[in-house]
C-alpha positions as CSV (number, residue, x, y, z in Angstrom):
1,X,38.7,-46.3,-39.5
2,X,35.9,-48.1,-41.6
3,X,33.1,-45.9,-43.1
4,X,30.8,-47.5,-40.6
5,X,32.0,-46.9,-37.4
6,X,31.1,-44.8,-34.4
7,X,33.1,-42.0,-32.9
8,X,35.1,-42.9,-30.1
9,X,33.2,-42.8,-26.7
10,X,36.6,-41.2,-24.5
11,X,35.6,-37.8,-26.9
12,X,36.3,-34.7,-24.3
13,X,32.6,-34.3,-23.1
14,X,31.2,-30.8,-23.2
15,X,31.9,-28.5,-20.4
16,X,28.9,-27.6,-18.0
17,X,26.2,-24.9,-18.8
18,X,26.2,-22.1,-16.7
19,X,23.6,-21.7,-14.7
20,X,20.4,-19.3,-16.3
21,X,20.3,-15.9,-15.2
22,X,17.2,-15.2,-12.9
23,X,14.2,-14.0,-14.6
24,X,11.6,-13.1,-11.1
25,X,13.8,-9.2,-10.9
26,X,13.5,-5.8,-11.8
27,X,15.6,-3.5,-13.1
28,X,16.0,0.2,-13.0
29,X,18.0,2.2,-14.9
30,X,19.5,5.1,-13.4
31,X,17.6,8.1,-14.0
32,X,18.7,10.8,-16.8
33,X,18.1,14.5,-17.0
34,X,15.8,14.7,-19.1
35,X,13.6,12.6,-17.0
36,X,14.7,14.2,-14.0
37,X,13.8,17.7,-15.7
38,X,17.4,19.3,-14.8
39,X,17.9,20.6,-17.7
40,X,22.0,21.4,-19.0
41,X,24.2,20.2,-15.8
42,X,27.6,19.5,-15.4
43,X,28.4,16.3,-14.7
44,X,27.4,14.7,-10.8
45,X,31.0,13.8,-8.8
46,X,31.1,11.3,-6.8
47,X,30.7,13.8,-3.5
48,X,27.3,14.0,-4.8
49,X,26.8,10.5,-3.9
50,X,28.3,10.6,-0.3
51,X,25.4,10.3,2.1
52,X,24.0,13.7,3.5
53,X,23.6,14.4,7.4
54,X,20.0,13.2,6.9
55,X,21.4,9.8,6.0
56,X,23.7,9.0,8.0
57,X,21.2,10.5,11.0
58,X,18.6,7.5,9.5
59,X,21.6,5.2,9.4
60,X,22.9,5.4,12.5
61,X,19.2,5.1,14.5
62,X,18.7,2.3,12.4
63,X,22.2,0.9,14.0
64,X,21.0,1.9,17.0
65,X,18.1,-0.3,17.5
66,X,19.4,-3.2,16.2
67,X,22.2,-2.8,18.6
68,X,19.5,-2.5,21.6
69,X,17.9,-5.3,20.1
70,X,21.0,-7.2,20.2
71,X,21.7,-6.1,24.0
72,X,18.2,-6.9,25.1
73,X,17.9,-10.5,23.2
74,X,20.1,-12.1,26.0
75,X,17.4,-10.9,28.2
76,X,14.3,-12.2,26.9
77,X,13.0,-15.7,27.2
78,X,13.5,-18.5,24.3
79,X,9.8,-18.6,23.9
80,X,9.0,-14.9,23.8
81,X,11.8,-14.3,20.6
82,X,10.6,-17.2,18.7
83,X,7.2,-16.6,19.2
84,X,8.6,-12.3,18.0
85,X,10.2,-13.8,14.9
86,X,7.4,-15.8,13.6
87,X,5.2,-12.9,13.8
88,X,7.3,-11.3,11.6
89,X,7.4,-13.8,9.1
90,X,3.8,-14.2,9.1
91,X,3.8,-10.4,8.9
92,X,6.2,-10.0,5.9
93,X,6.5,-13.4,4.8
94,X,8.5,-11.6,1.6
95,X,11.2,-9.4,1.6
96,X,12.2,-7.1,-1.1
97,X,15.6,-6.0,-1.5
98,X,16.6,-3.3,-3.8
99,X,20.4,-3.4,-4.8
100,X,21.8,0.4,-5.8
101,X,24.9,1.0,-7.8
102,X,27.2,3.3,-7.8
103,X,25.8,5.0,-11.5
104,X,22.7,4.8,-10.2
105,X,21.2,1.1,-11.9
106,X,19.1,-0.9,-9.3
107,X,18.4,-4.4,-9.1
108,X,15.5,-5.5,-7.3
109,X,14.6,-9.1,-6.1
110,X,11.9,-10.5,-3.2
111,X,12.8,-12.7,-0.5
112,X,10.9,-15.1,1.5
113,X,12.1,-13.3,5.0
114,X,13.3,-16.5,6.2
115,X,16.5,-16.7,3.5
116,X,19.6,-15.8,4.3
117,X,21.9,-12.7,3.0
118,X,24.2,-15.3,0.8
119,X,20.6,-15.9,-1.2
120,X,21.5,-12.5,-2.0
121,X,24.6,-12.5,-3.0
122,X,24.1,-15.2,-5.3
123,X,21.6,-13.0,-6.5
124,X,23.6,-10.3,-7.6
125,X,26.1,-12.2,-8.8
126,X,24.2,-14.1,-11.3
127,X,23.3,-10.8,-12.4
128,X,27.2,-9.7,-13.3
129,X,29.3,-10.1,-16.5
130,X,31.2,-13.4,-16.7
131,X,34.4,-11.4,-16.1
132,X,33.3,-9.5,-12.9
133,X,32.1,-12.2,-11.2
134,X,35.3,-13.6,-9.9
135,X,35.9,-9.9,-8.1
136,X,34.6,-9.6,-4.5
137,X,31.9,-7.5,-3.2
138,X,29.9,-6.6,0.1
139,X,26.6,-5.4,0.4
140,X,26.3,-2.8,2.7
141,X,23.9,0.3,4.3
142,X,25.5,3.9,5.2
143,X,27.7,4.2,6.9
144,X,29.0,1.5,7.2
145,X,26.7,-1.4,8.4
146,X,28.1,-4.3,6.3
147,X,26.2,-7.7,5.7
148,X,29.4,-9.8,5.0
149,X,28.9,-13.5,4.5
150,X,32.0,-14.3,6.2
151,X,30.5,-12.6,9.7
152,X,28.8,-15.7,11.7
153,X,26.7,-12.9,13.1
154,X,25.6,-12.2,9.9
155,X,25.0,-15.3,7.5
156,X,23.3,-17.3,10.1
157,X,20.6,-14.6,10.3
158,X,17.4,-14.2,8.7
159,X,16.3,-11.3,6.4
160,X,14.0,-10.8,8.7
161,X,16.1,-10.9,11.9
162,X,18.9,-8.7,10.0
163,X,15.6,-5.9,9.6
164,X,15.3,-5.9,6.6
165,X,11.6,-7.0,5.9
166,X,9.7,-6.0,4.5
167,X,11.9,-4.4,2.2
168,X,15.2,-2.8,2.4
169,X,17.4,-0.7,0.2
170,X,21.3,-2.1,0.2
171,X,24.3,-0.8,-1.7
172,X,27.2,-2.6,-2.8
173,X,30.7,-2.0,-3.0
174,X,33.6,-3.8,-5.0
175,X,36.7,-4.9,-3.8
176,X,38.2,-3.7,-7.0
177,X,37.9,0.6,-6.1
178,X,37.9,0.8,-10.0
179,X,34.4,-0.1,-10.1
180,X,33.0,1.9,-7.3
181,X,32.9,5.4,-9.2
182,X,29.9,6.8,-11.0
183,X,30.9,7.2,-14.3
184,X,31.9,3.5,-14.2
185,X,28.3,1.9,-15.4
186,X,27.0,-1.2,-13.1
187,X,29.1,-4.5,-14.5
188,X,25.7,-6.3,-15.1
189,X,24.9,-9.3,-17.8
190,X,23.7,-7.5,-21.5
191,X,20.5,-10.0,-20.9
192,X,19.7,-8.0,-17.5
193,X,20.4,-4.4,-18.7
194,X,18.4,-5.6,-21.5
195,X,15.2,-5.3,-19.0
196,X,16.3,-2.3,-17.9
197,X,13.0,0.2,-17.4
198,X,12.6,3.5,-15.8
199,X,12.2,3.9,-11.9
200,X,8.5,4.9,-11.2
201,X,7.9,8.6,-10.5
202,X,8.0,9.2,-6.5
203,X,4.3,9.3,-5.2
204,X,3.0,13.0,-5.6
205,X,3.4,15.1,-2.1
206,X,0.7,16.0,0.0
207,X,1.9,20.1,-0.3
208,X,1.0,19.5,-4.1
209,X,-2.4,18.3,-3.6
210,X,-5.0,21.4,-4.2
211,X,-6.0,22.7,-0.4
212,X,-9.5,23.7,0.1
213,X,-10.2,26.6,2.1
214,X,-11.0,26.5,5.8
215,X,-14.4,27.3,6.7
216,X,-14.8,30.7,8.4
217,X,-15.1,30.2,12.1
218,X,-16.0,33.9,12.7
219,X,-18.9,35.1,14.7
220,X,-21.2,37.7,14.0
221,X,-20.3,41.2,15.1
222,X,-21.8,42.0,18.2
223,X,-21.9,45.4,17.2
224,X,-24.9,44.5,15.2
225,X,-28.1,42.3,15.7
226,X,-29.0,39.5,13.0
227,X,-31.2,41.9,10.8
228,X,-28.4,44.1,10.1
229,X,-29.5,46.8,12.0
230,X,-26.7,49.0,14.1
231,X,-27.7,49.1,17.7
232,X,-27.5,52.5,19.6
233,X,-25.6,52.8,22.4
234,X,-27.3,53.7,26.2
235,X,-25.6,57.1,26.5
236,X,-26.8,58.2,23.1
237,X,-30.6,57.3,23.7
238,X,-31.0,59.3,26.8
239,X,-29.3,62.1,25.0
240,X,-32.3,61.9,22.6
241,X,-34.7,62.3,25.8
């Protein structure tokens, strides 16, 4: 080939870029005992992660009403639920979705509350290590509401109509069971966990705010007058006659 010349144009042209990760997010690491104040503890199993009475009590009146809500669209007129639904996105014209898993690192993302729950999923899988995101996962809330793309009753839905403005906590579960234990940690990009920061202290109780004491609501004794003095009875002053 002469000195001069040009490389060949059919060179094997670079392969795409991959898209960047998302930068708008949060990220919480999972908290640790000595933020936590715990002290020495053996380690958490994954029982301790099963969700309590309490939860699955929550859980299950949440199901509830959007199952009325479901039985009761039917009855309502075209107008009415359209005119329901655009309250709620003027309402919560955001939704912000919090992503738990299983060791306890949450990702955290708004919405506009008219995207669907693949906007979502691509979400979280940006998020993921080039060699987990190939494996399936569902996002789901206990015990065992799932928000599957491949449900028509699900990905044509709204945030909003799914309940999940203004925001919503979902956890998510891998196909591979290898990943779903707690001492496995979240398979997320070293550029996210690189944000990682430390979930905000819960907002103090009202039981630890100081209480003032109640004002005494007691009446005078009406064994005496206001002067103090003690007054004698009847059958004592004609004894003194």
């Amino acid at each position: 080939m002469p000195s001069g010349s040009q490389p060949s144009s059919s060179a094997t042209p670079n392969p795409p870029a991959e898209p960047p990760l998302p930068t708008d997010f949060k990220i919480y690491r999972a908290p640790n005992r000595s933020q936590l104040q715990l002290g020495s503890l053996p380690p958490l199993s994954d029982d301790y992660f099963k969700p309590t009475t309490a939860d699955l009590q929550a859980a299950q009146a949440t199901l509830s009403a959007r199952t009325q809500a479901l039985v009761n669209a039917p009855l309502q007129l075209r107008k009415d639920r359209e005119a329901e639904l655009q309250a709620k996105r003027d309402r919560w014209p955001e939704t912000r979705i919090r992503i738990k898993f299983t060791d306890g690192i949450q990702l955290e993302k708004s919405f506009t509350s008219t995207s669907k729950i693949r906007v979502v999923y691509a979400f979280v899988r940006s998020c993921l290590r080039e060699d987990t995101k190939p494996i399936k996962f569902v996002l789901y809330q206990p015990p065992k509401y799932e928000l599957k793309v491949s449900d028509p009753k699900v990905r044509d839905q709204s945030l909003a109509t799914l309940q999940l403005a203004p925001s919503s906590v979902l956890l998510l579960r891998f196909e591979d069971d290898r990943l779903n234990h707690v001492n496995v940690p979240a398979p997320l990009d070293s550029a996210v966990l690189s944000q990682a920061i430390d979930l905000p202290p819960p907002p103090a109780s009202v039981e630890d705010a100081p209480t003032k004491p109640a004002p005494s609501t007691s009446k005078p004794s009406s064994s005496g007058t206001s002067k103090g003095e003690i007054k004698v009875p009847k059958w004592l002053k004609l004894g003194k006659k």
